[in-house]
mmCIF file as gemmi writes it, N, C-alpha and C atoms, coordinates in Angstrom:
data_model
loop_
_atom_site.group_PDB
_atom_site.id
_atom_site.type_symbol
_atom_site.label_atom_id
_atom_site.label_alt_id
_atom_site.label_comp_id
_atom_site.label_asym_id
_atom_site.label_entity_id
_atom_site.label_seq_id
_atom_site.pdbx_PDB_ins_code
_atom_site.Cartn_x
_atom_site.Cartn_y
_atom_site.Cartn_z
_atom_site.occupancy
_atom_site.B_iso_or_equiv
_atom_site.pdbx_formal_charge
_atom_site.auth_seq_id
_atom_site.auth_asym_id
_atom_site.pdbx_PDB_model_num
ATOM 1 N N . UNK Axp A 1 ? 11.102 206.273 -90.841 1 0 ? 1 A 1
ATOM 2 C CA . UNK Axp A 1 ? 11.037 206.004 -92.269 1 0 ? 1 A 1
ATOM 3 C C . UNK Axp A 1 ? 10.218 204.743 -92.513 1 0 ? 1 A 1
ATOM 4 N N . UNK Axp A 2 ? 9.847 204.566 -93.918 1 0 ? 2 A 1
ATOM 5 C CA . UNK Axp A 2 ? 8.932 204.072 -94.049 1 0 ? 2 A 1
ATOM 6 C C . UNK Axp A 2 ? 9.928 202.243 -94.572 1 0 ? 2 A 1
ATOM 7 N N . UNK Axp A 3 ? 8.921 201.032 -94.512 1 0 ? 3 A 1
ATOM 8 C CA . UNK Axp A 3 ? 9.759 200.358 -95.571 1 0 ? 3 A 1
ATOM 9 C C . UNK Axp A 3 ? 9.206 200.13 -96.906 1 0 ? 3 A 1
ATOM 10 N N . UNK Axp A 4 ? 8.725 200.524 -97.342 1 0 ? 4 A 1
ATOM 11 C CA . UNK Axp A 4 ? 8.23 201.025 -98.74 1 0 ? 4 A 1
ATOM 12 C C . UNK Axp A 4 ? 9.812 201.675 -99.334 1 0 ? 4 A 1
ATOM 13 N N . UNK Axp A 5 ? 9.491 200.756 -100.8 1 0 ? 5 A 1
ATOM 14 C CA . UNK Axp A 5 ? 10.476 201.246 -101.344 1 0 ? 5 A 1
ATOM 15 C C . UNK Axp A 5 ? 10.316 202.771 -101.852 1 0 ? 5 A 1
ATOM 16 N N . UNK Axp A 6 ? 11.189 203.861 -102.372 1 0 ? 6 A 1
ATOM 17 C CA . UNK Axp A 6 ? 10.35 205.047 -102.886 1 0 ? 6 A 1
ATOM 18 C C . UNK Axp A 6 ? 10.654 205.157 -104.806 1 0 ? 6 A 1
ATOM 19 N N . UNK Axp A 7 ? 9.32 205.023 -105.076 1 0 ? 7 A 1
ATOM 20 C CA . UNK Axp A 7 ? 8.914 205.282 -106.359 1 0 ? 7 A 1
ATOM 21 C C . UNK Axp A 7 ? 10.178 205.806 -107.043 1 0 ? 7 A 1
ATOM 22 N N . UNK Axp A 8 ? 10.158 205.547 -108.609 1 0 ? 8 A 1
ATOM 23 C CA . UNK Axp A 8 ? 11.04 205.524 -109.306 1 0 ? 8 A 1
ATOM 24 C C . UNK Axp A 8 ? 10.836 207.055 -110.332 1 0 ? 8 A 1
ATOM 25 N N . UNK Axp A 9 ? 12.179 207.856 -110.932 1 0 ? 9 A 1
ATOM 26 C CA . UNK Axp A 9 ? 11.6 208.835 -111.293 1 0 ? 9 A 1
ATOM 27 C C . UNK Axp A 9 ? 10.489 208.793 -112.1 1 0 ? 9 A 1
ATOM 28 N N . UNK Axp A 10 ? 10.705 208.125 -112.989 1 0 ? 10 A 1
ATOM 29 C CA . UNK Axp A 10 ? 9.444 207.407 -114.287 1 0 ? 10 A 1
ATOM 30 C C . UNK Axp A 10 ? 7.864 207.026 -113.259 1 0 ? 10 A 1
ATOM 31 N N . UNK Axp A 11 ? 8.055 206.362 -112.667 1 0 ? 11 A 1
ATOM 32 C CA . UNK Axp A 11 ? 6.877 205.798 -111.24 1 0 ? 11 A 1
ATOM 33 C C . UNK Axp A 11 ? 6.279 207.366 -110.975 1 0 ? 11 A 1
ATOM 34 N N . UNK Axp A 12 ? 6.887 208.418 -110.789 1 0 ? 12 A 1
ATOM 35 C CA . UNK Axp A 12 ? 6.685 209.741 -110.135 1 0 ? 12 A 1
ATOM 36 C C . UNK Axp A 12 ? 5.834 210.345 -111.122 1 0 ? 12 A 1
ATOM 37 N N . UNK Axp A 13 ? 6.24 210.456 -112.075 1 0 ? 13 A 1
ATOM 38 C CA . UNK Axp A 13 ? 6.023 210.752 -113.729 1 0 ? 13 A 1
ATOM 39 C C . UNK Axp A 13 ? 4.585 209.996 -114.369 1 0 ? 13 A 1
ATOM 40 N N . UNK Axp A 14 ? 4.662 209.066 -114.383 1 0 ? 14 A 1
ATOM 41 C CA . UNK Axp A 14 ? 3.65 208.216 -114.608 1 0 ? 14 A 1
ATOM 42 C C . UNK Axp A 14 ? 2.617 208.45 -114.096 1 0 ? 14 A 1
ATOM 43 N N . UNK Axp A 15 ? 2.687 208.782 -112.157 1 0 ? 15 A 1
ATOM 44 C CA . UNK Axp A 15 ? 1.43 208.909 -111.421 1 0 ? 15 A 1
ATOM 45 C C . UNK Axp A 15 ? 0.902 210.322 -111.192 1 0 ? 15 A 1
ATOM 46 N N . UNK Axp A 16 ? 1.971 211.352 -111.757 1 0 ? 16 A 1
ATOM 47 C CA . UNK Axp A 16 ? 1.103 212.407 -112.449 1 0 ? 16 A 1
ATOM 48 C C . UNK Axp A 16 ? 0.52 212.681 -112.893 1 0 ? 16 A 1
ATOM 49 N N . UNK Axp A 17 ? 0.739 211.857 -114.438 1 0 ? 17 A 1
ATOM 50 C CA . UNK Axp A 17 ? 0.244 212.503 -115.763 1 0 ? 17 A 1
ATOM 51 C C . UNK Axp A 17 ? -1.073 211.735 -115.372 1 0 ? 17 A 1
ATOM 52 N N . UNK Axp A 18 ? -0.985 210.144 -114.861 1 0 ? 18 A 1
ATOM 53 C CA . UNK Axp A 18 ? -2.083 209.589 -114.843 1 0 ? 18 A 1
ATOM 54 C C . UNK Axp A 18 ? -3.27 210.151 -113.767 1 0 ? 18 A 1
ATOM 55 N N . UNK Axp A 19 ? -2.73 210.866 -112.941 1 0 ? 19 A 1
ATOM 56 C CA . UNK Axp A 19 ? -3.754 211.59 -111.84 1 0 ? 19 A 1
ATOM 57 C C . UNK Axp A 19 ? -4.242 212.972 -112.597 1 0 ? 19 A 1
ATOM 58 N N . UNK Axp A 20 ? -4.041 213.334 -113.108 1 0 ? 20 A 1
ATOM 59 C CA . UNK Axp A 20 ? -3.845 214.872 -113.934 1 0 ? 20 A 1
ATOM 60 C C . UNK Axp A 20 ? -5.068 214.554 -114.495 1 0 ? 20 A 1
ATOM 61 N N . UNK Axp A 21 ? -4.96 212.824 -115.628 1 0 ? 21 A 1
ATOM 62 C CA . UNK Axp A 21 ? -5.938 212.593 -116.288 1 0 ? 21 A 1
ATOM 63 C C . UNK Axp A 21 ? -7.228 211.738 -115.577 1 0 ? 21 A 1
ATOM 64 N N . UNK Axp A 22 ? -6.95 211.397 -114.401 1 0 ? 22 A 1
ATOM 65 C CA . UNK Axp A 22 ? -8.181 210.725 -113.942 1 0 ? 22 A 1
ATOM 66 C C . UNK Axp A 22 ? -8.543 209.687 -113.63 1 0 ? 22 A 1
ATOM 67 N N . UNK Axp A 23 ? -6.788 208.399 -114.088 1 0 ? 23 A 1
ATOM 68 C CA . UNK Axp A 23 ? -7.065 207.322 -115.045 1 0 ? 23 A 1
ATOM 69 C C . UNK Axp A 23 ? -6.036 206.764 -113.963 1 0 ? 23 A 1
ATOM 70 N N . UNK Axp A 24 ? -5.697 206.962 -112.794 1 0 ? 24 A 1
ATOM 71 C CA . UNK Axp A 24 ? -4.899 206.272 -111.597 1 0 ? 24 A 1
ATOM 72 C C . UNK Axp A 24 ? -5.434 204.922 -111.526 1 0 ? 24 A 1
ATOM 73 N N . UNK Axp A 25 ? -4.722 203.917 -111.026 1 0 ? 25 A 1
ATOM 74 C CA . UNK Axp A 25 ? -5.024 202.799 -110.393 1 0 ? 25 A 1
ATOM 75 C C . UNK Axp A 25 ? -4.656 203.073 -109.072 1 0 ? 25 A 1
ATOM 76 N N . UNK Axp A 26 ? -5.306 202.318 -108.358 1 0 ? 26 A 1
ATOM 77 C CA . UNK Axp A 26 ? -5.942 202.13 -106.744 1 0 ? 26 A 1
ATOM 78 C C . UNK Axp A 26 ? -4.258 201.125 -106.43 1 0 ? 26 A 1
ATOM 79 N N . UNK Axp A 27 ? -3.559 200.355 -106.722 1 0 ? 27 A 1
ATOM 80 C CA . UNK Axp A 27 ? -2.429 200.07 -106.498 1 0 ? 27 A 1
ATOM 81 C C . UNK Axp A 27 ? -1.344 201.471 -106.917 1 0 ? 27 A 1
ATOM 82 N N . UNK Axp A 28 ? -1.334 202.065 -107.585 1 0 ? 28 A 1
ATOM 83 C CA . UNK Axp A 28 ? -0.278 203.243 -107.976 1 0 ? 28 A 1
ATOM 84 C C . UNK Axp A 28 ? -0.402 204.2 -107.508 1 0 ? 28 A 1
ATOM 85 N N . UNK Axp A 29 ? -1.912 204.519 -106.779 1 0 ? 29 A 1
ATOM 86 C CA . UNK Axp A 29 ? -2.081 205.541 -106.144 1 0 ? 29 A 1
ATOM 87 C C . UNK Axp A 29 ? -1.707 205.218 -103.949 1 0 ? 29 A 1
ATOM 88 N N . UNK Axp A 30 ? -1.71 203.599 -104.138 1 0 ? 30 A 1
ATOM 89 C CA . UNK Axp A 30 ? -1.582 203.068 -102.629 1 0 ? 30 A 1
ATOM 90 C C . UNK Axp A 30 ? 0.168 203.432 -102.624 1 0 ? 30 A 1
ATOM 91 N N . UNK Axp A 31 ? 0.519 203.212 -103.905 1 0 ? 31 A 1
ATOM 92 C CA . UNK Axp A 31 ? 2.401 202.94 -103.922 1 0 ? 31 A 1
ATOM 93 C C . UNK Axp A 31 ? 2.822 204.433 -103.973 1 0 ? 31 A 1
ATOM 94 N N . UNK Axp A 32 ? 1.89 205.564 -104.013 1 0 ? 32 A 1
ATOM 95 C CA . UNK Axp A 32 ? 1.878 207.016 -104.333 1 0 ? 32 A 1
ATOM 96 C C . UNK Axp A 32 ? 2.146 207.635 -102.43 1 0 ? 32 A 1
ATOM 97 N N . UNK Axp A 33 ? 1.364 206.937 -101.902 1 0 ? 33 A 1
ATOM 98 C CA . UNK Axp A 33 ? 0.844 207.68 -100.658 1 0 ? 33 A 1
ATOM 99 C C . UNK Axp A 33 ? 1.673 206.933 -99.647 1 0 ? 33 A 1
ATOM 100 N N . UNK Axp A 34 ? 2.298 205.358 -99.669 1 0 ? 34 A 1
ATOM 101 C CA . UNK Axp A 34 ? 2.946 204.931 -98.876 1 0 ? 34 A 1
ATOM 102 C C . UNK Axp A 34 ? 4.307 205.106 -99.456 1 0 ? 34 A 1
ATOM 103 N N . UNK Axp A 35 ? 5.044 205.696 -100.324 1 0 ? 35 A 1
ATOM 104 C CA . UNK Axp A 35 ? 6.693 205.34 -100.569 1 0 ? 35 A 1
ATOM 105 C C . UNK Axp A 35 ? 6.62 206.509 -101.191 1 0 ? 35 A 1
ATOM 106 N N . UNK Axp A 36 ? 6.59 207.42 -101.22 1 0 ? 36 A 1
ATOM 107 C CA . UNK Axp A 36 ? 6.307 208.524 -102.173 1 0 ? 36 A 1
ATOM 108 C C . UNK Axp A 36 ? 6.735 209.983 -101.273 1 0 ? 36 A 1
ATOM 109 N N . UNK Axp A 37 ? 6.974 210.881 -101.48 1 0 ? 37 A 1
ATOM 110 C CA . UNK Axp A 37 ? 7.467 211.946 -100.923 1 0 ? 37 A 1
ATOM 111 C C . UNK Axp A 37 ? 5.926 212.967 -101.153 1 0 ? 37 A 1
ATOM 112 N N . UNK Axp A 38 ? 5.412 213.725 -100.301 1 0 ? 38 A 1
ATOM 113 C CA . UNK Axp A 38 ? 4.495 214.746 -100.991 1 0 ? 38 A 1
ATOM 114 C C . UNK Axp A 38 ? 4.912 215.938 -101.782 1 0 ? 38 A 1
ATOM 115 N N . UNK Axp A 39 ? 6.093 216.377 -101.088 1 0 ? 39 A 1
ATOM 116 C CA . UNK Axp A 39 ? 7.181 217.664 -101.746 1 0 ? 39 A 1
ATOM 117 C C . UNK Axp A 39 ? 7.516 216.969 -103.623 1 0 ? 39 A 1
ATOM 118 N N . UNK Axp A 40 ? 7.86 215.599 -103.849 1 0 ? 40 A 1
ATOM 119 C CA . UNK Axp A 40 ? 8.11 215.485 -104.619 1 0 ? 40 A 1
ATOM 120 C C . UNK Axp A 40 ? 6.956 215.621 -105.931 1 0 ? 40 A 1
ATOM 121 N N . UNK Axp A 41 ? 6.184 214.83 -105.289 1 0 ? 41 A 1
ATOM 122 C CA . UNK Axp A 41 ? 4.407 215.047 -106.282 1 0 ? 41 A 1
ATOM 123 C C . UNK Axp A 41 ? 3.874 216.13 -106.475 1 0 ? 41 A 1
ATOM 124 N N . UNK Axp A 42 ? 4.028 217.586 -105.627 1 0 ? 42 A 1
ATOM 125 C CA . UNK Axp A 42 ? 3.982 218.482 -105.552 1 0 ? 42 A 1
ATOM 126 C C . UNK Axp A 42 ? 4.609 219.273 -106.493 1 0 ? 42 A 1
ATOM 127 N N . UNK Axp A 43 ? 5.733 218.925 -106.803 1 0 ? 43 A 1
ATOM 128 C CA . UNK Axp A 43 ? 6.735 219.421 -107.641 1 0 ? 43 A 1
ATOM 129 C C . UNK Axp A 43 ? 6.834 218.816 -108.996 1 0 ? 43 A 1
ATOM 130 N N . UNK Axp A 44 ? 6.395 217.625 -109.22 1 0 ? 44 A 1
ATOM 131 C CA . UNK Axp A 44 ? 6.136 216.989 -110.461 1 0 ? 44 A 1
ATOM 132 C C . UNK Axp A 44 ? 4.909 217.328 -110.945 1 0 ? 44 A 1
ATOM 133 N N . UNK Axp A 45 ? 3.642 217.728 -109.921 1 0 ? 45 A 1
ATOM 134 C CA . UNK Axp A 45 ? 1.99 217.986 -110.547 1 0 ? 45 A 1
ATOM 135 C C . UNK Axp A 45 ? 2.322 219.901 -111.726 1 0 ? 45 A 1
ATOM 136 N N . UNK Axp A 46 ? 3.461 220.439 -110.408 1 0 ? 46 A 1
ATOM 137 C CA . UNK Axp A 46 ? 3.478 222.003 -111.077 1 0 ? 46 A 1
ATOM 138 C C . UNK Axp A 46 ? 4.411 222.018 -112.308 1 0 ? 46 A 1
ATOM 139 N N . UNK Axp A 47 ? 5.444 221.245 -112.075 1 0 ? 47 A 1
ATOM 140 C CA . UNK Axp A 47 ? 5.826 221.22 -113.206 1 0 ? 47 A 1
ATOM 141 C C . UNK Axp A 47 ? 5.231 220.551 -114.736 1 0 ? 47 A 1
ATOM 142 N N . UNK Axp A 48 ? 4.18 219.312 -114.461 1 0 ? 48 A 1
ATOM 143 C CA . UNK Axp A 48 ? 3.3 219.045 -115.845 1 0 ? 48 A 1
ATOM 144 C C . UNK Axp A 48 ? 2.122 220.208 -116.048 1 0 ? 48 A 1
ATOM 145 N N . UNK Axp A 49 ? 1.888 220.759 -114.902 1 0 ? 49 A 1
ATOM 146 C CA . UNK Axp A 49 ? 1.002 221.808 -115.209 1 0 ? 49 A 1
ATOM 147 C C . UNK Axp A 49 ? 1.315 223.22 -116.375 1 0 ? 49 A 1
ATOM 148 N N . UNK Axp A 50 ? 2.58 223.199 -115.737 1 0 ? 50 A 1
ATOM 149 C CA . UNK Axp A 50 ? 3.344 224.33 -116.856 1 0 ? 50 A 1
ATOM 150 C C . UNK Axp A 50 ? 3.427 223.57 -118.013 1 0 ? 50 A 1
ATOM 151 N N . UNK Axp A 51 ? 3.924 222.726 -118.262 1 0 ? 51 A 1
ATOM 152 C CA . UNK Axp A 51 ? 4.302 222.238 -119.543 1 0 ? 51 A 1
ATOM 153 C C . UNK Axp A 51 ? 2.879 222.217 -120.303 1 0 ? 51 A 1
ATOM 154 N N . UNK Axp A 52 ? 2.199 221.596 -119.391 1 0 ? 52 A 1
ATOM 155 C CA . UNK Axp A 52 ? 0.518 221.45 -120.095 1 0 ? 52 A 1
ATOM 156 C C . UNK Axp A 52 ? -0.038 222.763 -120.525 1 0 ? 52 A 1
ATOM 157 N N . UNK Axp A 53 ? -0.026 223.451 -119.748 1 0 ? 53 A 1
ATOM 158 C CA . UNK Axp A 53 ? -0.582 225.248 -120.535 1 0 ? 53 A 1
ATOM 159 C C . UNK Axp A 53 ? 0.378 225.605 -121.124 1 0 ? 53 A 1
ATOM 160 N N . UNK Axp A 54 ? 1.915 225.131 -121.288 1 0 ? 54 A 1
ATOM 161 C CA . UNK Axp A 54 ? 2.376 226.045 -122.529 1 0 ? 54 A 1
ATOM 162 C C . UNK Axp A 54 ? 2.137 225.047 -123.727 1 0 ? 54 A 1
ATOM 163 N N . UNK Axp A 55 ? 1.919 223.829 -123.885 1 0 ? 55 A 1
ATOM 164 C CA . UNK Axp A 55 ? 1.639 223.161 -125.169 1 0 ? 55 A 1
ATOM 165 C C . UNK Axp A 55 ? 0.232 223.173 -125.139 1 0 ? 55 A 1
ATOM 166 N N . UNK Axp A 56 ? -0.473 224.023 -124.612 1 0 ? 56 A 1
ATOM 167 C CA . UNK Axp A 56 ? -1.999 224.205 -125.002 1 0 ? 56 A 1
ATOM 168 C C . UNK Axp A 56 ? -1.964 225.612 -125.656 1 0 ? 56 A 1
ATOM 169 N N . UNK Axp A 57 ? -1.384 226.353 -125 1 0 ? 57 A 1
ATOM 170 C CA . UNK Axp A 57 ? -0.765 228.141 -126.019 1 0 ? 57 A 1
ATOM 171 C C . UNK Axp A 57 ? -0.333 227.732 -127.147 1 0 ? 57 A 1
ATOM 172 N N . UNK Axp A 58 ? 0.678 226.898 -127.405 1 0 ? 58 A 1
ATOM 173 C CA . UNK Axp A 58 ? 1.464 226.744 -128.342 1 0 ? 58 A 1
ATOM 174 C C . UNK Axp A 58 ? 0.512 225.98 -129.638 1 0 ? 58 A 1
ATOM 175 N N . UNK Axp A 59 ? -0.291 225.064 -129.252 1 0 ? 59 A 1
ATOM 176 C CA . UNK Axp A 59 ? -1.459 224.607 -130.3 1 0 ? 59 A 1
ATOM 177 C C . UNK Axp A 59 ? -2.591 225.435 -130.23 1 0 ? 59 A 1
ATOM 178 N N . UNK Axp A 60 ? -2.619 226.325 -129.815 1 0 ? 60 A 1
ATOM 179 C CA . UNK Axp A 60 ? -3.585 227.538 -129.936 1 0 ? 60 A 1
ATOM 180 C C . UNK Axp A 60 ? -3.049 228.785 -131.07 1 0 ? 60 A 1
ATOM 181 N N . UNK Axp A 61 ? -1.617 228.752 -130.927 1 0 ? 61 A 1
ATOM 182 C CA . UNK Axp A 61 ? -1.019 230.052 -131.641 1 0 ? 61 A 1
ATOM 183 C C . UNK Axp A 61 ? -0.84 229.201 -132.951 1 0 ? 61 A 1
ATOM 184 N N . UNK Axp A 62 ? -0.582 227.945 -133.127 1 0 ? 62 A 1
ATOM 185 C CA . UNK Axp A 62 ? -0.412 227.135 -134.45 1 0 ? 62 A 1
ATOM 186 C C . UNK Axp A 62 ? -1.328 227.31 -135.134 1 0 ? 62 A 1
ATOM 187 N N . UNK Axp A 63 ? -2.122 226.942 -134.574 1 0 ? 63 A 1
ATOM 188 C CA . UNK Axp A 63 ? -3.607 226.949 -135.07 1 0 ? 63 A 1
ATOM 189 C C . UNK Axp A 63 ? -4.192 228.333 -135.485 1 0 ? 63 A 1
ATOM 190 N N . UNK Axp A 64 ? -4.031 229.419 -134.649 1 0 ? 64 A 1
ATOM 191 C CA . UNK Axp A 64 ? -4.781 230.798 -134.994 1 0 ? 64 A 1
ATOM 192 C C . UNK Axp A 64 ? -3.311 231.722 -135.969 1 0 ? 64 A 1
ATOM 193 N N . UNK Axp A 65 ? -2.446 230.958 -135.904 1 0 ? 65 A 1
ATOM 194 C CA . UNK Axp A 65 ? -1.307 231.22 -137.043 1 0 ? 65 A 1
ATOM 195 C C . UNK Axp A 65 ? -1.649 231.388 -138.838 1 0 ? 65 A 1
């Protein structure tokens, strides 16, 4: 095990949305890869992914409503 502390749920959350968009820092992405689980990022990227295409349907059907 590592001694890196491991990222916080919000920390997990954060370095999603911010990798998703492009907009990572080089410290959050170092605190990503050393204390960080891959199963967990894995599981946080698919789950904003869903959420992201259903609130892109959902402002698509508003809109063509």
């Amino acid at each position: 095990m590592s001694n890196n502390p491991k990222p916080s749920f919000f920390q997990v959350i954060s370095s999603v949305v911010s990798a998703a968009f492009g907009v990572q820092s080089s410290a959050n992405r170092e605190r990503d890869f050393t204390g960080g689980s891959a199963k967990t990022y894995i599981v946080a990227g698919i789950v904003f992914t869903v959420i992201f295409i259903l609130a892109i349907v959902g402002v698509v059907r508003l809109v063509l409503a």
